[in-house]
N, C-alpha and C positions, 0 to 999 in steps of 0.2 A: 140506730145510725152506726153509721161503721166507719172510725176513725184511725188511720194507718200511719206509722212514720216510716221513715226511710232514713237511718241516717248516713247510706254512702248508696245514691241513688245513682242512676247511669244513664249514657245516652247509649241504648242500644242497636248497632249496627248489625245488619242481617244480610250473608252474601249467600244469596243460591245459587249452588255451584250445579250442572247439567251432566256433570259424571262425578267417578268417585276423585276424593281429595290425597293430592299425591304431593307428598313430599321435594322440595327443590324446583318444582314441576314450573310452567306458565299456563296459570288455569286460565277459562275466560268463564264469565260469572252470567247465570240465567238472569239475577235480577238483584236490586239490592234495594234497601232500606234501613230508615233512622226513625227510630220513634223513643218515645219516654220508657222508659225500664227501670229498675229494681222492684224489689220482691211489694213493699208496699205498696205501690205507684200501680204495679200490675193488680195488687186484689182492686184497693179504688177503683182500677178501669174494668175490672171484671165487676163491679157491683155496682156501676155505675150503668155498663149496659144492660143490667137486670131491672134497671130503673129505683136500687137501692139510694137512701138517704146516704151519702158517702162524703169523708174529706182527706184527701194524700197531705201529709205536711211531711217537709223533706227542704234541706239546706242549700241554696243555690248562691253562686257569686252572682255579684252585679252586673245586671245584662246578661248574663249567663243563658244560652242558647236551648240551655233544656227547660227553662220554664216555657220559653214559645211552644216548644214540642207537648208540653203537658197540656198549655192551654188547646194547640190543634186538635188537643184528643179528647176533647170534653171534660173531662176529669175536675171537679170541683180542687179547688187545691189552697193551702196557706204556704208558701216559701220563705224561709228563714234565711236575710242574707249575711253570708259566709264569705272569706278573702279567696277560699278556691272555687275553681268549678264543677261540676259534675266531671264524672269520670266517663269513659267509654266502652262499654264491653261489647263484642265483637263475635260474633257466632257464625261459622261457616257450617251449611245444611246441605249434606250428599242426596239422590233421588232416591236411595231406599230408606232416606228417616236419620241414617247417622248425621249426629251434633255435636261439632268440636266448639269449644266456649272458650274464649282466650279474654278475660277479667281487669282490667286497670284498677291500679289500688284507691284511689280514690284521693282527694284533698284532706290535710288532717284539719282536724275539728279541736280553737283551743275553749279552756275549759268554762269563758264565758258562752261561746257560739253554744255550748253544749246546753249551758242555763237558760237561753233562749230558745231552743228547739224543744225542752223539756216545756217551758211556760206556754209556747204556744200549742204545744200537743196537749196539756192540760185544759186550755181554755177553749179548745175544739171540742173536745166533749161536752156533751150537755150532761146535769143532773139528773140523776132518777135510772131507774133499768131502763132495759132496752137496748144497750147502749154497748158497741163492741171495740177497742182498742187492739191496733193489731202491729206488734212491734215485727219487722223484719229485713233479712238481708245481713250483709255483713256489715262491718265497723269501719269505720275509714282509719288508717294508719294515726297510730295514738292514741286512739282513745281506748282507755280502759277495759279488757275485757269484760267485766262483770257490770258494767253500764246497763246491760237490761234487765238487770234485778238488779239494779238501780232506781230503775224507772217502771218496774213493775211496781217498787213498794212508791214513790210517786206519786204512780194513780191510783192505789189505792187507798192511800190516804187521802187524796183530792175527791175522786169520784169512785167512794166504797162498793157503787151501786154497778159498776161496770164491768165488764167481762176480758180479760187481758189473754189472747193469742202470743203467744210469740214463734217463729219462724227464723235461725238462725244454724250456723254449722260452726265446726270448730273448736275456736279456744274461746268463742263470744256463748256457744250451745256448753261446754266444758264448764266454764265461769257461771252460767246460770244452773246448772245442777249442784255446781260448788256452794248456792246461798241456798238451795230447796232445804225446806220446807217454807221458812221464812218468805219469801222472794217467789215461791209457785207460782206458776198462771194460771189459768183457766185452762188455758189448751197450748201444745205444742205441738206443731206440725213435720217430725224431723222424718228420712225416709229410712232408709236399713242402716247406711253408713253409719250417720249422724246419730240414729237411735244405740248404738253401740257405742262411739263415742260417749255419748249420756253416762251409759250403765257399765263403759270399759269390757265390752265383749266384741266379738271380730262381726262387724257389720257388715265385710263382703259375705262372710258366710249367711248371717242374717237373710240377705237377701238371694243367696243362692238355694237357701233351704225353702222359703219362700214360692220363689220360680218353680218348684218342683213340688210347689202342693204343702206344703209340710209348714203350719205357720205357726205352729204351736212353742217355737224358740221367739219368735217375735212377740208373739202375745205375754210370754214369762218377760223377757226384758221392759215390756214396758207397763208391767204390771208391779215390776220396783219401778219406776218412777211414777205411777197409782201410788204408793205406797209412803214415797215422798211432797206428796203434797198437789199433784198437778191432777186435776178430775179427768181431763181429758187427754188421751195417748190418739193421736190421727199418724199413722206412719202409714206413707205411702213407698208403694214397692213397685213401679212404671206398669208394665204389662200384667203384672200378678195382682195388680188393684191396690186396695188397702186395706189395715187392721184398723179399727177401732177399738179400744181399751178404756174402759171408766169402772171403778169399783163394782159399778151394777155388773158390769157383762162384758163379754170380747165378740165384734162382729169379723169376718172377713166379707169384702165388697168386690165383686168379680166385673171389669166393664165388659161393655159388648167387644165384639170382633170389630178392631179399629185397624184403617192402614196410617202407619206413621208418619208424618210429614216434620213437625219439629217435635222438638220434646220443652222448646221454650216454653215457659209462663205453665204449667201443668201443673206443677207441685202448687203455685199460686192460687191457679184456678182453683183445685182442688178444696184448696182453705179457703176461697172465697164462698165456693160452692156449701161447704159444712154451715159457714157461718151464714149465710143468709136460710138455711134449711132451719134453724135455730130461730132466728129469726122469726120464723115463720109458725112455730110450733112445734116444730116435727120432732119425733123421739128420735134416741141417738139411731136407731138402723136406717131412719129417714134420713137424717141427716152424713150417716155414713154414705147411701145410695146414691146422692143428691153429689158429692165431695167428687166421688169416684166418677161419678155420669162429666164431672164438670173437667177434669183431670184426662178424661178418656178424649171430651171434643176438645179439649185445650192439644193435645196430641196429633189431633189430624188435622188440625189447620196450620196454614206455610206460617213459616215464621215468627211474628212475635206474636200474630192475632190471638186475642182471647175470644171467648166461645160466647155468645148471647145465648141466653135461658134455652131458645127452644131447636138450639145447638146439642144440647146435653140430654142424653138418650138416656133419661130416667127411668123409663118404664124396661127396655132391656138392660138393666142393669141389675146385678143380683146380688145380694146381700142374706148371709147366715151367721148362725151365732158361732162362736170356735173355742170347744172344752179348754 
């Protein structure tokens, strides 16, 4: 099962604009839409259309408009209610694939709603393996940075047997390196930026060296955080694919020849993609191929849509080890 929280989830609005996005300008919009968003809510809806055992648990005010939206979307869900409401993030999408993201900060969380969100995220999980926890997204204004190594140590004292993701940027991704080793996850899904962040190296660069073939500065940064406690490094890098990093070995994951429509929900897909590969069996270059295939159709479909299983162009997609 694969149980996700969110705790500053979004109602995400999607304007497709029919030319490029200009400044001052009076656009007029190809099309728009409102669906349930943050980084949790999306793996849920991505592993829900794979027909994964899934549950989103994520804080919403009373009557608050985004649980409707959750529920329209099929998504199994427990909502914790909170005095704010979800926030709205907002992404304008040009016809060659550029994505401008404009982020509302969310409702702050006080520190009982937080004891709540924690209890119910604990009692979603079932006992025993099998069983994936996937903390993500950012923090809503107040609360603590280092709350998910918080809640990583949490669940592992409740459910020892469970596998803990996280997916975060920041001073919330800064703050959980700050408690490693203690505090590890399983896995962390950060992309070049973020993964520099982490290990305090220049993440544009990361990913420029990346773009150009060259991944062997990626696979060292996040092979100090191997090192610190976390088994599994998933950086992804948009067009250049992604690394994987685990003590055993370092893959790079190459997708097929995509044309870009958004770049929304991709780094999600990606993770949702790993973790159901896992799931399922499969060794880590399986499950890097599987991340990457998921990441790639998460990319060419408009707006916020995530990719169903047979969306994701597993078999061209290519995966090698990287000295």
């Amino acid at each position: 099962m694969i149980v996700t929280l969110t705790p500053n989830p979004s109602t995400d609005a999607t304007l497709e604009l029919d030319g490029p996005l200009e400044r001052g300008a009076v656009l007029r919009l190809k099309s728009t839409t409102h669906v349930a968003g943050g980084k949790g809510v999306n793996v849920a809806h991505a592993a829900e259309l794979a027909g994964a055992d899934t549950l989103a648990v994520f804080p919403a005010g009373a009557d608050d408009p985004f649980v409707s939206l959750v529920a329209a979307s099929g998504v199994p869900h427990r909502d914790v209610t909170v005095a704010g409401s979800a926030r709205t993030n907002t992404t304008v999408t040009e016809p060659d694939g550029t994505t401008t993201k404009l982020n509302g900060p969310g409702p702050e969380l006080s520190g009982s709603e937080r004891a709540e969100l924690t209890e119910a995220l604990i009692a979603a999980v079932p006992e025993g393996a099998g069983q994936w926890v996937v903390l993500a997204g950012s923090l809503p204004p107040g609360v603590p940075a280092d709350w998910y190594a918080t809640l990583v140590d949490a669940v592992r004292e409740a459910r020892p047997e469970a596998k803990v993701a996280v997916d975060t940027s920041d001073a919330p991704m800064i703050a959980l390196g700050g408690r490693f080793p203690a505090s590890a996850p399983d896995l962390i899904k950060p992309n070049g930026l973020e993964l520099g962040q982490l290990v305090g190296v220049d993440g544009q660069e990361l990913e420029r060296l990346a773009e150009d073939g060259d991944f062997g500065p990626v696979v060292e940064a996040a092979r100090k955080v191997n090192g610190q406690g976390v088994e599994n490094v998933l950086v992804t890098l948009g067009g250049a694919g992604a690394v994987l990093v685990t003590p055993e070995g370092a893959w790079k994951g190459t997708p097929p020849p995509t044309t870009v429509a958004s770049t929304v929900g991709a780094g999600d897909s990606s993770l949702t993609g790993f973790i159901l590969a896992t799931l399922d069996g499969e060794d880590s270059a399986g499950a890097l191929r599987r991340a990457v295939a998921y990441g790639s159709a998460a990319a060419g479909l408009p707006g916020t849509t995530l990719p169903r299983p047979d969306q994701a162009d597993v078999e061209r997609t290519r995966v090698s080890t990287v000295d």
